[in-house]
MIBAGU-153636 format. One record per residue (C-alpha): residue in one letter; x, y, z. Coordinates in nm, 4 decimals, m for minus. Layout:
<rs>
   r         xx         yy         zz
   A          X          Y          Z
...
</rs>
This chain:
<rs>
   r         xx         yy         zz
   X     0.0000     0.0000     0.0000
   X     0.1083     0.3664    m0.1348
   X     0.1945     0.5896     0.1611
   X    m0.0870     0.8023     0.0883
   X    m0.3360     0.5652     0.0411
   X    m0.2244     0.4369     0.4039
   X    m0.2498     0.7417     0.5177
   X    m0.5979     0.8294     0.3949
   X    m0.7129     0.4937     0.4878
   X    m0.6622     0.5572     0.8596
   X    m0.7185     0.9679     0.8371
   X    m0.8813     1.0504     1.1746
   X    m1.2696     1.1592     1.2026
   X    m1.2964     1.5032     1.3628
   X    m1.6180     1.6377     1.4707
   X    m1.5829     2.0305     1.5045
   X    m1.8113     2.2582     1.6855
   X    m2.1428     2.3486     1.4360
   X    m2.0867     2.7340     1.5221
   X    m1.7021     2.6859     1.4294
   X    m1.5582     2.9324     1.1191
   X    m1.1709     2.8003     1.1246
   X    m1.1267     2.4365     0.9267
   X    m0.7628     2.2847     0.8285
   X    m0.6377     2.3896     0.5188
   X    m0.4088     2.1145     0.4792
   X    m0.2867     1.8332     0.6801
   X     0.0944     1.7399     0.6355
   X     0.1543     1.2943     0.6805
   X     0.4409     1.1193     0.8451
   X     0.5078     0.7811     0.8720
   X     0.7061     0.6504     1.1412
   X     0.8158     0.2916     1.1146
   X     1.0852     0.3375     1.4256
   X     1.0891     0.5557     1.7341
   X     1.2072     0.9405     1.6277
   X     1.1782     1.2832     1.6880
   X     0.8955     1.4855     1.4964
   X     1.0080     1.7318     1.2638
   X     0.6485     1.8932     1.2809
   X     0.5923     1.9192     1.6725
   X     0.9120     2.0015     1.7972
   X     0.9814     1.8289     2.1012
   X     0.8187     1.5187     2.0674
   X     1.0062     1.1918     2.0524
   X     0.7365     0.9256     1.8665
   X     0.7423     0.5908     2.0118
   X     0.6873     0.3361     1.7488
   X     0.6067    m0.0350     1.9288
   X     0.7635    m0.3363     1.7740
   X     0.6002    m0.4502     1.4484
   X     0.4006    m0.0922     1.4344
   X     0.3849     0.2115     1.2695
   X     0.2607     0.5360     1.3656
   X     0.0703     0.7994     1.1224
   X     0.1386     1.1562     1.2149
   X    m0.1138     1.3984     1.1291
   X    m0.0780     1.7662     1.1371
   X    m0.3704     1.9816     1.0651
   X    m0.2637     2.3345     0.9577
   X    m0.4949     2.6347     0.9639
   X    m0.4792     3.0041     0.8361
   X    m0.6268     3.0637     1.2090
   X    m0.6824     2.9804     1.5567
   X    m0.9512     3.2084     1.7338
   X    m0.6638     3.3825     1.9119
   X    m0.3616     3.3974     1.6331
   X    m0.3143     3.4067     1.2827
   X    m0.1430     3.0551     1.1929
   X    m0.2339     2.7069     1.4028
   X    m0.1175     2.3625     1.3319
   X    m0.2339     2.0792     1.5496
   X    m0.1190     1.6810     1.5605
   X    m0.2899     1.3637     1.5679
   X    m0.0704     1.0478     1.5902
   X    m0.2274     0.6848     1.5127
   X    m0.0436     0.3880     1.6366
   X    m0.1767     0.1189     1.3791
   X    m0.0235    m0.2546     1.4614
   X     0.1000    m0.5365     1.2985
   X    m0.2626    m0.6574     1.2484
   X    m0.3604    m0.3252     1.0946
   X    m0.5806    m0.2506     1.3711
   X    m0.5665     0.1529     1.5588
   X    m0.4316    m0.0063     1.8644
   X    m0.3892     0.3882     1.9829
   X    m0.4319     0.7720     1.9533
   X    m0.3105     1.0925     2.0542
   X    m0.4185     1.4113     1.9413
   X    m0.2233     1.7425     2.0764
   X    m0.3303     1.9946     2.3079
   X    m0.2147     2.3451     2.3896
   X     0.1595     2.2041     2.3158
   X     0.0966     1.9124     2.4738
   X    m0.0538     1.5916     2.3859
   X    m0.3684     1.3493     2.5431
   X    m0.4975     0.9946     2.4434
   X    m0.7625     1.0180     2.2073
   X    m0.8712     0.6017     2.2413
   X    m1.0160     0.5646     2.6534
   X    m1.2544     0.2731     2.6567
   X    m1.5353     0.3848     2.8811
   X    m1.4796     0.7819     2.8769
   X    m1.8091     0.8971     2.8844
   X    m1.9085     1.1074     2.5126
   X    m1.5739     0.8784     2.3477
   X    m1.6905     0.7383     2.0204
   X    m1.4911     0.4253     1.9363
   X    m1.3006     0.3909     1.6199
   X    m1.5125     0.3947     1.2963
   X    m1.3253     0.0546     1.1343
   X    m0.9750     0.1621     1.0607
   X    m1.0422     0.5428     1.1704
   X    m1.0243     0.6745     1.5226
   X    m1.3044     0.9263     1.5963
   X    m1.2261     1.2694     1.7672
   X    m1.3364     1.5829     1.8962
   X    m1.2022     1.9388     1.7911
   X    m1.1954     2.2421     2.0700
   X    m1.4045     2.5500     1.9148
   X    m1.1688     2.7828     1.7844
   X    m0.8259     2.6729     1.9458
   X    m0.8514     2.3312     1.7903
   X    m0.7025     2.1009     2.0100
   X    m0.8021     1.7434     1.9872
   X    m1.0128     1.5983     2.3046
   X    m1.1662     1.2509     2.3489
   X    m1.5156     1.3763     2.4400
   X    m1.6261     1.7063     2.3649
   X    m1.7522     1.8101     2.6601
   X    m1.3996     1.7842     2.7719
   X    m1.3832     2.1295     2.6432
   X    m1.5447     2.2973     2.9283
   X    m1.2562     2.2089     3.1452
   X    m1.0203     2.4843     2.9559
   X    m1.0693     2.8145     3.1264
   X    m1.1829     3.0817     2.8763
   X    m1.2891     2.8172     2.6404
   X    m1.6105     3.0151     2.5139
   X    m1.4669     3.3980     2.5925
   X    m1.1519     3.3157     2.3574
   X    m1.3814     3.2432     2.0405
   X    m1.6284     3.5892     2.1309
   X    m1.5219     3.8771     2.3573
   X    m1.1601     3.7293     2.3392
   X    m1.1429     3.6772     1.9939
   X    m0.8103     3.8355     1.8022
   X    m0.4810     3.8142     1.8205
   X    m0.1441     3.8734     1.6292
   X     0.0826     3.6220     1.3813
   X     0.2085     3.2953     1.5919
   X     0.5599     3.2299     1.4164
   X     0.5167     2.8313     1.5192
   X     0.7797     2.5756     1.6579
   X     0.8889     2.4408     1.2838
   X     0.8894     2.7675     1.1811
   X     1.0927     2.9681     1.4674
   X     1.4435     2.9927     1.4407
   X     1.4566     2.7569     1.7528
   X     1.3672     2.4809     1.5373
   X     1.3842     2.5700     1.1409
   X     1.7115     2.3943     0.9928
   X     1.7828     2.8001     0.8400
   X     1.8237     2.9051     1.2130
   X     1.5924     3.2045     1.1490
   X     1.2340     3.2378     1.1287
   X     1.0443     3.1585     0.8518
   X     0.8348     3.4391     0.8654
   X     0.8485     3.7572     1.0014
   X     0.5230     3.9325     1.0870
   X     0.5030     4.3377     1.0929
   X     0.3086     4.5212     1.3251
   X     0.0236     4.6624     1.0936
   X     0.0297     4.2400     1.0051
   X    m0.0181     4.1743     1.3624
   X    m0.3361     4.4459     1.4068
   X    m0.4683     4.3191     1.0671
   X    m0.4933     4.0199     1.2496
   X    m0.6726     4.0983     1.5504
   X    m0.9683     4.2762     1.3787
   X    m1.0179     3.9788     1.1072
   X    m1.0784     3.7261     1.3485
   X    m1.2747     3.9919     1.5945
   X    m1.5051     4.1164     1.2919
   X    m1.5299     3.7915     1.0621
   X    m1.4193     3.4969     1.2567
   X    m1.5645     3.5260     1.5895
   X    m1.8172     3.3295     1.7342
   X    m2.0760     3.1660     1.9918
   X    m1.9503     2.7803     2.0187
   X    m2.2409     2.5527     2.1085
   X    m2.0328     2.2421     2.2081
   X    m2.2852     2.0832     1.9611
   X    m2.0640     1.8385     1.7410
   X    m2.0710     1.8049     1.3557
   X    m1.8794     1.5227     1.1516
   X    m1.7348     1.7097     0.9246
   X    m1.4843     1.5388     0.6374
   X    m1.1759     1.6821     0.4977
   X    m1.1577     1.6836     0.1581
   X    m0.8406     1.3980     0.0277
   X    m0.6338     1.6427    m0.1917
   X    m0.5863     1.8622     0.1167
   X    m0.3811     1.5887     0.2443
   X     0.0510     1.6152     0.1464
   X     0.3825     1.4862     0.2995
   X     0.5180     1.7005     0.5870
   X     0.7870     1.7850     0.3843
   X     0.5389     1.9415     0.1123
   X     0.3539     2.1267     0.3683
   X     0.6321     2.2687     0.5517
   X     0.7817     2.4655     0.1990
   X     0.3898     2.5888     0.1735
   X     0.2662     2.7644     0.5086
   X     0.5616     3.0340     0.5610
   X     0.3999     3.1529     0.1501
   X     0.0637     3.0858     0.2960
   X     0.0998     3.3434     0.5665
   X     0.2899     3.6040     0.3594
   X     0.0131     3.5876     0.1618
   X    m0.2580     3.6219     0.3967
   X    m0.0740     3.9118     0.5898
   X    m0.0939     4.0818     0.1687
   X    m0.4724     4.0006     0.1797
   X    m0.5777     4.1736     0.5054
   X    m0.3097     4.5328     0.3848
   X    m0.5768     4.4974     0.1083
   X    m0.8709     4.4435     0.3292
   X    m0.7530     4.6918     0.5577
   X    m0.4606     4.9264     0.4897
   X    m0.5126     5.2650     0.4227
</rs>
């Protein structure tokens, strides 16, 4: 099996909130065969069991509710058998188990694909969503606390980009273009009502594709909003 068709064959199920206005734009694959460090969520060493191989997903968006730019990771352990043995799904820079037999509101895999829930606006991944209500701020941040400027991410900082510099380089009418977008267009009520929604397949590229993409992708958006808004 192609990498992509593996890849699409196990793509996660997200369910996002039905008042959400942010979806992925494209999600960047990995596939891990041994244990090794993520080149797209810097940090994180990916444990690969014996006889297993893990799918790393990263979701990237134009937005998160509080920031221009977001990208967000789901990893699916898938065994020797072919089975999702397990799931994580990242959160706030960190990362949770996505697979708890018994969690109240947890759906169970659908066949090969692992069934999650995405946080309204901020887009981390949670087991149940109701699980939501236990951020603080979870409904101000997508209304009253809506805005925010350009988020030069981990991959793209010059902590972690192989060119030692950032990738991008916001300016500070970028920044307050920024903050009124997603306070006058992308702000909203979240209901913590669920909807299945499905990603379309050609959003769906290597990491390695991806990563050349989003520092263009937000050079470009920063051009859209001088149009929208400059003077």
């Amino acid at each position: 099996m192609e990498d992509r068709e593996l890849v699409l064959k196990y793509a996660p199920i997200i369910y996002f909130d039905s008042g959400e206005t942010i979806f992925p734009r494209a999600v960047g694959y990995t596939i891990f065969t041994r244990t090794a460090r993520s080149a797209s969520f810097p940090g994180r060493e990916v444990p690969v069991p014996e006889g297993a191989r893990v799918l790393e997903y990263a979701y990237y968006y134009d937005y998160d509710i509080e920031h221009m730019y977001d990208l967000e990771h789901i990893w699916v352990t898938v065994d020797g058998d072919g089975k999702a043995a397990a799931a994580q799904g990242s959160f706030h820079g960190k990362y949770l188990e996505m697979l708890i037999p018994g969690l109240h509101g947890a759906l169970a895999p659908e066949g090969n694909r692992v069934q999650v829930f995405c946080q309204p606006g901020k887009h981390a991944f949670l087991p149940a969503g109701d699980l939501a209500r236990i951020v603080p701020g979870w409904e101000r941040c997508c209304l009253e606390g809506a805005g925010g400027p350009v988020l030069i991410g981990n991959p793209f900082s010059a902590k972690y980009a192989p060119e030692g510099k950032d990738l991008f380089i916001p300016r500070p009418e970028d920044d307050e273009h920024s903050r009124r977008y997603l306070r006058e267009k992308l702000a909203f009520r979240p209901t913590l009502q669920y909807v299945r929604r499905e990603l379309d397949p050609g959003i769906y590229r290597t990491w390695k594709e991806l990563y050349e993409l989003i520092p263009e992708w937000i050079r470009a958006e920063c051009r859209r909003l001088e149009r929208l808004y400059g003077d």
